[in-house]
C-alpha positions as a printed NumPy array, in Angstrom:
array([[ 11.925, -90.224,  -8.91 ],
       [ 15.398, -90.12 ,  -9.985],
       [ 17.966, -92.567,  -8.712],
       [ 20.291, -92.101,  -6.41 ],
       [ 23.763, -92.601,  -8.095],
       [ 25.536, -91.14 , -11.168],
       [ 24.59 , -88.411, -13.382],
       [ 21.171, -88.718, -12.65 ],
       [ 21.211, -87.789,  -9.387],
       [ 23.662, -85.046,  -9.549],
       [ 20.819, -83.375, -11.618],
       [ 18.056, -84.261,  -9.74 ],
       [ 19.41 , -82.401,  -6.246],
       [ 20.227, -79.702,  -8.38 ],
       [ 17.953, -79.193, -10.548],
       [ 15.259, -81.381, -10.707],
       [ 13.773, -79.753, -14.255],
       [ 16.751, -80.636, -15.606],
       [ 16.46 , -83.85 , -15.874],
       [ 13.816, -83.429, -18.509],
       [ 15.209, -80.506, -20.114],
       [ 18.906, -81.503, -20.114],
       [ 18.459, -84.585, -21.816],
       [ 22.231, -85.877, -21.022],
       [ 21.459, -89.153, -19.122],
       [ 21.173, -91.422, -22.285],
       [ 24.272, -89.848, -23.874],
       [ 22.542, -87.895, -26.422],
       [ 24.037, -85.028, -28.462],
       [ 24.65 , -81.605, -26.278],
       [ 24.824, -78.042, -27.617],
       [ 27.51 , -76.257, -26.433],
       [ 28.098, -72.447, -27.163],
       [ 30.994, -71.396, -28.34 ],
       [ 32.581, -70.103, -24.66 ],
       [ 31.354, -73.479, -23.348],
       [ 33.575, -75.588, -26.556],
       [ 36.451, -73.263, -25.821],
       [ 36.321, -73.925, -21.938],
       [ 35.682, -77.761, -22.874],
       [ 39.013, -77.779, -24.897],
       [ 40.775, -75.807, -22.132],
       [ 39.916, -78.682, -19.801],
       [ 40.916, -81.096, -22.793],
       [ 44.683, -79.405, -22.711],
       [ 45.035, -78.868, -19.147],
       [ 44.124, -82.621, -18.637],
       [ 46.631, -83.738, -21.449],
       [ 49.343, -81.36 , -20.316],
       [ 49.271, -81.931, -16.622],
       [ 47.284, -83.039, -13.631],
       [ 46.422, -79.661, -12.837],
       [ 42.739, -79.175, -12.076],
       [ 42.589, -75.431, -10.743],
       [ 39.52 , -73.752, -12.556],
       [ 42.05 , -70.624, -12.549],
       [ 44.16 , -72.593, -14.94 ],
       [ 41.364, -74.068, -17.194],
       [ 40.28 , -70.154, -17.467],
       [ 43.565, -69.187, -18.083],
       [ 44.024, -71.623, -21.239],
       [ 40.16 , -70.936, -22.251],
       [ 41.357, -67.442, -22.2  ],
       [ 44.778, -67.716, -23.824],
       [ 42.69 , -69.39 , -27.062],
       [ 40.551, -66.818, -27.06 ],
       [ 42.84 , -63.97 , -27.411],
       [ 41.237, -62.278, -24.425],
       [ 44.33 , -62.432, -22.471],
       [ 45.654, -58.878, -20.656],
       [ 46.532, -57.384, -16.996],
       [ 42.747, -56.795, -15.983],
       [ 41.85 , -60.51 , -16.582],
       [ 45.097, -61.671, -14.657],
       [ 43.766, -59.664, -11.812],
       [ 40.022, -61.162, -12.122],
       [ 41.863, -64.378, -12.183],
       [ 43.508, -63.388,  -8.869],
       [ 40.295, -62.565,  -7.351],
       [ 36.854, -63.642,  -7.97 ],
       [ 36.776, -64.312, -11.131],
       [ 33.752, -61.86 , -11.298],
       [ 35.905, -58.276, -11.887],
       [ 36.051, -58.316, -15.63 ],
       [ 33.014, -59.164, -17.985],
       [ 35.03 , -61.966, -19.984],
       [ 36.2  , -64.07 , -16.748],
       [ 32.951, -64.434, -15.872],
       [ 31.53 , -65.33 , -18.645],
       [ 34.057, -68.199, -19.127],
       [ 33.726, -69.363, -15.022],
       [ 29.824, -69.361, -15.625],
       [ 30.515, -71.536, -19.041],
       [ 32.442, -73.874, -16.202],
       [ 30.066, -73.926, -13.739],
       [ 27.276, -75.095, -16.017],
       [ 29.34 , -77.84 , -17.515],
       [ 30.345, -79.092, -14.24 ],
       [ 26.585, -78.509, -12.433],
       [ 24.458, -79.362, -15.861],
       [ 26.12 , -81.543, -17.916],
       [ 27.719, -85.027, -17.635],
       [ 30.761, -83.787, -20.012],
       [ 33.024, -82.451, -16.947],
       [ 33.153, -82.73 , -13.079],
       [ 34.637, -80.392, -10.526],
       [ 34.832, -79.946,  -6.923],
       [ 34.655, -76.917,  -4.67 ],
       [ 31.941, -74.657,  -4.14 ],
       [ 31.066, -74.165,  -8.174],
       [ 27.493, -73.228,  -6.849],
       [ 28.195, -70.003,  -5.338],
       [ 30.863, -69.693,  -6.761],
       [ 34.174, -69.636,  -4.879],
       [ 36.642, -67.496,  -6.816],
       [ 38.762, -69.811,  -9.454],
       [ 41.376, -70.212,  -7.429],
       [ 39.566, -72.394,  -5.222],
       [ 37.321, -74.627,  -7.275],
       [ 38.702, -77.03 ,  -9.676],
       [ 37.288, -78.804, -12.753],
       [ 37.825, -82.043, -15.337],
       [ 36.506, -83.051, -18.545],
       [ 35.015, -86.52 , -18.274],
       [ 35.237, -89.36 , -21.051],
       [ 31.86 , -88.449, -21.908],
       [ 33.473, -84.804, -22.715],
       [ 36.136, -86.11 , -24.353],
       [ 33.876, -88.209, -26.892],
       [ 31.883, -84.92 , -27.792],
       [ 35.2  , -83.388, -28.393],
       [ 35.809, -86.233, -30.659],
       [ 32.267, -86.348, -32.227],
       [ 32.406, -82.588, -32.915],
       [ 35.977, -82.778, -34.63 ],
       [ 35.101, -85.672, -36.724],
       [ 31.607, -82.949, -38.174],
       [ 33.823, -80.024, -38.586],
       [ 36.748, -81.928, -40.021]])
């Protein structure tokens, strides 16, 4: 059975699969998606930038990069998060870095999920060295 501190853990209640599947408790290399990098680098920013750690604003830089920026998402923002196709996709890319990986944390109701607004989200050291890692192999 898993034990009962850290990362592994936080998988196990979860998702006790994962632990197997996942393959992030000895630090080895995760594939992102390109929505998850972008939301990863949003975090990245926001952390750099300020102490802000509203979701909303992580979605809103995430979004910003993307070019994906207009009224209707400012209104999902406002909301759920669920209202346009694009907001969601980027709050789910959140929700499984915070609930599946060890490369950011958050706190709220992510599981659910509470609307933006009300959850909030951090990129971790481990996070920021996969940043770093991934840089380095495209640069």
């Amino acid at each position: 059975m898993a034990e009962q501190t850290g990362l592994t853990w936080k998988l196990a209640r979860r998702h006790p699969v994962s632990l197997v599947v996942i393959g992030l408790l000895k630090g080895e290399e995760v594939s992102l998606s390109p929505i998850e990098r972008r939301v990863l680098c949003a975090m990245a920013k926001v952390s750099a930038e300020s102490c802000a750690r509203k979701s909303v604003v992580v979605l809103r830089y995430a979004l910003l990069e993307a070019n994906a920026w207009d009224e209707d998402v400012e209104s999902s923002l406002c909301n759920g998060g669920n209202e346009h196709p694009i907001v969601a996709e980027h709050y789910a890319a959140i929700r499984r870095l915070v609930l599946e990986t060890d490369l950011a944390d958050g706190a709220g109701d992510l599981k659910r999920p509470a609307g933006p607004r009300y959850t909030e989200c951090w990129i971790t050291e481990r996070g920021m060295e996969e940043l770093n890692h991934t840089a380095l192999q495209d640069g």
